[in-house]
C-alpha positions as a LaTeX table, in Angstrom:
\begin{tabular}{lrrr}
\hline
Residue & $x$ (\AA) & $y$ (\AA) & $z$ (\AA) \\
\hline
Unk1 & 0.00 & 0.00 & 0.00 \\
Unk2 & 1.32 & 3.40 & $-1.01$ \\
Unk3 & 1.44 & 5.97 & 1.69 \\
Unk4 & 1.07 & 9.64 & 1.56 \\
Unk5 & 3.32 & 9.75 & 4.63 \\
Unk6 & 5.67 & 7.60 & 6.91 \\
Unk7 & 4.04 & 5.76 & 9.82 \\
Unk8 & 4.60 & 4.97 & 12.74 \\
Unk9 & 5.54 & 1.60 & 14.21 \\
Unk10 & 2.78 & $-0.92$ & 14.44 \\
Unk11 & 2.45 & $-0.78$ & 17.99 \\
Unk12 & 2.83 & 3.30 & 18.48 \\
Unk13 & 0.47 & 5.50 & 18.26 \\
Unk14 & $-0.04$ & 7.97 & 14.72 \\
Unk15 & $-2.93$ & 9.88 & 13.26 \\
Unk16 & $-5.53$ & 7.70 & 11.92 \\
Unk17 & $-4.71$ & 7.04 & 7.99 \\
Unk18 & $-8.36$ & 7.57 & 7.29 \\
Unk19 & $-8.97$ & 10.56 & 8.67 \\
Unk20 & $-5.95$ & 12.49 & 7.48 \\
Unk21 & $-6.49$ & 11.30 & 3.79 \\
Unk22 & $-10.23$ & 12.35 & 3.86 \\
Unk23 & $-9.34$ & 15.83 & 5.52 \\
Unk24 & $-6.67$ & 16.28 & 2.48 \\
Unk25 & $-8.71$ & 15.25 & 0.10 \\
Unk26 & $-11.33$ & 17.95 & 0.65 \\
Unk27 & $-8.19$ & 20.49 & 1.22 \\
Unk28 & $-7.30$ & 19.68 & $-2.63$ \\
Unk29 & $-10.77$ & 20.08 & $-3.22$ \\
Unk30 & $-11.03$ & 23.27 & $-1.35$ \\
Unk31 & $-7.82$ & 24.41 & $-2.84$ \\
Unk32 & $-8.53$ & 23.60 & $-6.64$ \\
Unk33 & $-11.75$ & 25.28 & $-6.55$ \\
Unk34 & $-11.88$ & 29.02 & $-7.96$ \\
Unk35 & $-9.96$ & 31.37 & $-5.66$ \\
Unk36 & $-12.60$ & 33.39 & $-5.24$ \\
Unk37 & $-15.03$ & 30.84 & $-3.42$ \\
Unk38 & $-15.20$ & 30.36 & $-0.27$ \\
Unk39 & $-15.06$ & 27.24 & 1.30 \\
Unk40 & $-15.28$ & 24.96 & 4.14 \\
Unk41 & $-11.95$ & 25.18 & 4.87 \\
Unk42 & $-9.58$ & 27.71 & 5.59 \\
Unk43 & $-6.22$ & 28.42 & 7.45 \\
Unk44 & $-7.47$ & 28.60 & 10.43 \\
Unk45 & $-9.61$ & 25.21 & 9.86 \\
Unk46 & $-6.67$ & 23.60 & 8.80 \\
Unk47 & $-5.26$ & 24.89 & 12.52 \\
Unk48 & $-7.51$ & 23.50 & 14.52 \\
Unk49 & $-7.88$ & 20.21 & 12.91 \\
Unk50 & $-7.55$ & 17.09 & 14.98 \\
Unk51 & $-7.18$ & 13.27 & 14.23 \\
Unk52 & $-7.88$ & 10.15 & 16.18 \\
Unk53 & $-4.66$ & 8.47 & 17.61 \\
Unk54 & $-4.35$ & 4.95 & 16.33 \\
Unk55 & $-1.97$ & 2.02 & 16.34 \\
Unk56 & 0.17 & 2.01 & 13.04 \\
Unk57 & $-0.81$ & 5.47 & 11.89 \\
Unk58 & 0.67 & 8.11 & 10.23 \\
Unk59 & 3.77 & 10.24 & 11.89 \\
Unk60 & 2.53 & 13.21 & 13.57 \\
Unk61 & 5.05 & 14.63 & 12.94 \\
Unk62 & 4.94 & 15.08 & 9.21 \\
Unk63 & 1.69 & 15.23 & 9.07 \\
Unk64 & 1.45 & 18.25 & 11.16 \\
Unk65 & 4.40 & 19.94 & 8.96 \\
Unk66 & 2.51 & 18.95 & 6.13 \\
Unk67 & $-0.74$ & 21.16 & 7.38 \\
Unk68 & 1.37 & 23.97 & 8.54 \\
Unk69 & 2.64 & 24.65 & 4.51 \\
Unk70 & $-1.01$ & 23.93 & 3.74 \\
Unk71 & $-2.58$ & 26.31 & 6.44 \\
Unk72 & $-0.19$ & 29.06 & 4.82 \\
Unk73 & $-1.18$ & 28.44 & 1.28 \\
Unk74 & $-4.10$ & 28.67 & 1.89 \\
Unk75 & $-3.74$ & 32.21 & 3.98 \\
Unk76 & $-1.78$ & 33.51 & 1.17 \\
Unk77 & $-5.42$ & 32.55 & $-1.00$ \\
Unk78 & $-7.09$ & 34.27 & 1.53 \\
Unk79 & $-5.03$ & 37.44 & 1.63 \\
Unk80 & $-5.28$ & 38.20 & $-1.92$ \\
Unk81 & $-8.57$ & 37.37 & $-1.93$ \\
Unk82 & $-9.41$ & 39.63 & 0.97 \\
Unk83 & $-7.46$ & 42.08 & $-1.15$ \\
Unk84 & $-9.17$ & 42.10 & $-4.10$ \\
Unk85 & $-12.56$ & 42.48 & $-2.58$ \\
Unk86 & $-11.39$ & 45.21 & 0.00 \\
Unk87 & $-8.98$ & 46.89 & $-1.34$ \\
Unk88 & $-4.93$ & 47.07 & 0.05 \\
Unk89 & $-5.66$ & 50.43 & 2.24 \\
Unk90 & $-8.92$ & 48.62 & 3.62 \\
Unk91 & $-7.38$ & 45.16 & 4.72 \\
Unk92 & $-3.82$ & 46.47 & 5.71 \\
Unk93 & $-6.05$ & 48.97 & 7.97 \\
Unk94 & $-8.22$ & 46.19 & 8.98 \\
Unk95 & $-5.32$ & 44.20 & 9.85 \\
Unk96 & $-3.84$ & 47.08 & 11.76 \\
Unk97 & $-6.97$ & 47.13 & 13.43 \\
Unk98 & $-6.76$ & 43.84 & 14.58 \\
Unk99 & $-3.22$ & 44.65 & 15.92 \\
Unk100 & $-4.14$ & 46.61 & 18.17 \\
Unk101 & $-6.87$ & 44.92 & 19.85 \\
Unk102 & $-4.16$ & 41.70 & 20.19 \\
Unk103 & $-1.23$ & 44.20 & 21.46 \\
Unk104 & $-3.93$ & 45.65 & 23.82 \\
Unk105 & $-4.46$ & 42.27 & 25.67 \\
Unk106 & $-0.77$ & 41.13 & 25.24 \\
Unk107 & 0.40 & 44.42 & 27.14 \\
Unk108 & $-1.22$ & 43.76 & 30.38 \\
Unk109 & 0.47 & 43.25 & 33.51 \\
Unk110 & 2.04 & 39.75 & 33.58 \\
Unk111 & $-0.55$ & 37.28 & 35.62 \\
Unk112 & $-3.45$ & 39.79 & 34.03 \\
Unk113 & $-3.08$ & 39.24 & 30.53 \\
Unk114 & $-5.61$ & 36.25 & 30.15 \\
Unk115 & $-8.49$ & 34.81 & 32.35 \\
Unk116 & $-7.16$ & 32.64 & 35.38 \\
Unk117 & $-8.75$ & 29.26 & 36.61 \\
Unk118 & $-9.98$ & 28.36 & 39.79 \\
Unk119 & $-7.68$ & 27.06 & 42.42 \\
Unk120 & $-8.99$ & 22.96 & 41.46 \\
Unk121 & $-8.48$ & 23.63 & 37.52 \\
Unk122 & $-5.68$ & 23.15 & 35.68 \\
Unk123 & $-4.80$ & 25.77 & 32.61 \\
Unk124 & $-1.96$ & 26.57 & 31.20 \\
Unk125 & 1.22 & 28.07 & 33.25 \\
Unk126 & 1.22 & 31.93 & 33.95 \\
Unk127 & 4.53 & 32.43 & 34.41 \\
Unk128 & 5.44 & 31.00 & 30.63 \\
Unk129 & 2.76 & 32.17 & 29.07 \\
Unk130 & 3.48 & 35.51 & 29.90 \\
Unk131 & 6.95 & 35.39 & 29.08 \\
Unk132 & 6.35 & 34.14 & 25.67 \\
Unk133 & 3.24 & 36.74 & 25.04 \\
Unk134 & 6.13 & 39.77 & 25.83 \\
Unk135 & 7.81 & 37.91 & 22.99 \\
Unk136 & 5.22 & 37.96 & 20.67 \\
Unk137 & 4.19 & 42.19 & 22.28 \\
Unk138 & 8.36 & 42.66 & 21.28 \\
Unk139 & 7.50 & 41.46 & 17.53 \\
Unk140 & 4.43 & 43.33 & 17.11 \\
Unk141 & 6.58 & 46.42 & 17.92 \\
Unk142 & 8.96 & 45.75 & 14.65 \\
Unk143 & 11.29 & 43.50 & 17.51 \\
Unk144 & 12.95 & 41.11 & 16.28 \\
Unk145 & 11.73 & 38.42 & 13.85 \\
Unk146 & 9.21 & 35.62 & 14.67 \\
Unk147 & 7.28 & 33.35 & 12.59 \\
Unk148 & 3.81 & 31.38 & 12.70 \\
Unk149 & 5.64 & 28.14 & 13.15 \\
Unk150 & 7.12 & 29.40 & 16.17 \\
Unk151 & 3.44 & 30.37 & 17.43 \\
Unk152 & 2.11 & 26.95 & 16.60 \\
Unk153 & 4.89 & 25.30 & 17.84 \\
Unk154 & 5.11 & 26.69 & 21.45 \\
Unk155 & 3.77 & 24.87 & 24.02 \\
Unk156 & 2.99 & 25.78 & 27.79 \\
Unk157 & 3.01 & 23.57 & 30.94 \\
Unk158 & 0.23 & 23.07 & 32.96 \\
Unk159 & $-0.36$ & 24.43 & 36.35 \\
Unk160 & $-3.77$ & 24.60 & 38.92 \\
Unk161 & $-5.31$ & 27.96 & 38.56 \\
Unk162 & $-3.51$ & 28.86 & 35.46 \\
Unk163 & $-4.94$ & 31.09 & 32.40 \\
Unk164 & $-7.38$ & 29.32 & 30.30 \\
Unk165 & $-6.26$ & 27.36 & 27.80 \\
Unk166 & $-8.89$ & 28.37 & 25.11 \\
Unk167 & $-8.31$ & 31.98 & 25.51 \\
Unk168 & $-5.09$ & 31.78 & 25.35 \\
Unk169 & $-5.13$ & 30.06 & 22.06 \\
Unk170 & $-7.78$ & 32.17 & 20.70 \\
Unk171 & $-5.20$ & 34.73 & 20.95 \\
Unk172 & $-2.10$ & 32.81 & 19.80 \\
Unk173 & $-4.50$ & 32.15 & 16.55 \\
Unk174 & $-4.78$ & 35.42 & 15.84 \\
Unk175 & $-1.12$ & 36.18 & 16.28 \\
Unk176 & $-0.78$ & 33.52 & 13.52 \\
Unk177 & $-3.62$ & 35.53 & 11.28 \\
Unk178 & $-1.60$ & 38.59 & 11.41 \\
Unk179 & 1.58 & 36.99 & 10.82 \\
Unk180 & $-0.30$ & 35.24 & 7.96 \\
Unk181 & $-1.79$ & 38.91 & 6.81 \\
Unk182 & 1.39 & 40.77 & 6.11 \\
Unk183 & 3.38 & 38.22 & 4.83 \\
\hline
\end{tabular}
């Protein structure tokens, strides 16, 4: 059987071959049809996807690079499509816009910057999320470089009463939009 990607040993665990096939196939799909449509997926959908974990599956880890070239083809599709509907000054300023609102949030006082869990539930740890965030506030300000694999790549420890793990990545998505936006 031909393989789109290396798996794993039979008895580790990889992303179910199924699953990742069918989700490509309707990427190619997506992706062949006229730029102008809109369709069911999109960078960020190709972000957030997920696959079972079975035996004998495909290697996470080039399946996951795989998706991150495919999440930024497809928000280079977006831009110019955004573009040509909008208008350069329009989306650049609507980006900008957007800037703002995620440097607002990243520039609060460490331990305030994101919505903290009770005392019994675990989120994600303060202390590195808010060192990574002054990172991210640093490249917003024309600091030095960073890129969206960096973003999608970082990863936080887990700690009882930390900041909520959704909001925190609802943020760290939109860091990758932007990055996306002006590339």
């Amino acid at each position: 059987m031909n393989s789109t990607f290396p798996r794993v040993r039979r008895t580790q665990a990889g992303y179910n071959i199924e699953q990742v096939e069918d989700f490509l196939e309707e990427a190619r799909r997506a992706y062949g049809s006229d730029v102008q449509k809109v369709t069911g997926i999109d960078a960020q959908s190709i972000r957030r996807v997920s696959f079972e974990m079975t035996k004998g599956g495909y290697s996470p880890e080039h399946v996951d690079n795989a998706l991150d070239r495919l999440e930024d083809a497809f928000a280079k599709r977006e831009r110019e499509r955004a573009i040509g509907e909008e208008g350069e000054e329009d989306y650049f300023g609507r980006i900008q816009a957007e800037a703002v609102a995620v440097l607002e949030q990243l520039s609060k006082p460490n331990e305030e910057r994101f919505t903290r869990l009770g005392p019994f539930r675990k989120g994600y740890r303060i202390d590195q999320v808010d060192e990574f965030t002054e990172a991210i506030v640093s490249y917003l300000n024309d600091g030095p470089e960073m890129s969206p694999e960096q973003v999608r790549q970082k990863s936080f420890d887990a700690q009882r009463g930390g900041y909520d793990e959704d909001e925190v990545d609802d943020v760290l998505d939109r860091v990758i939009f932007l990055m996306q936006a002006v590339r």
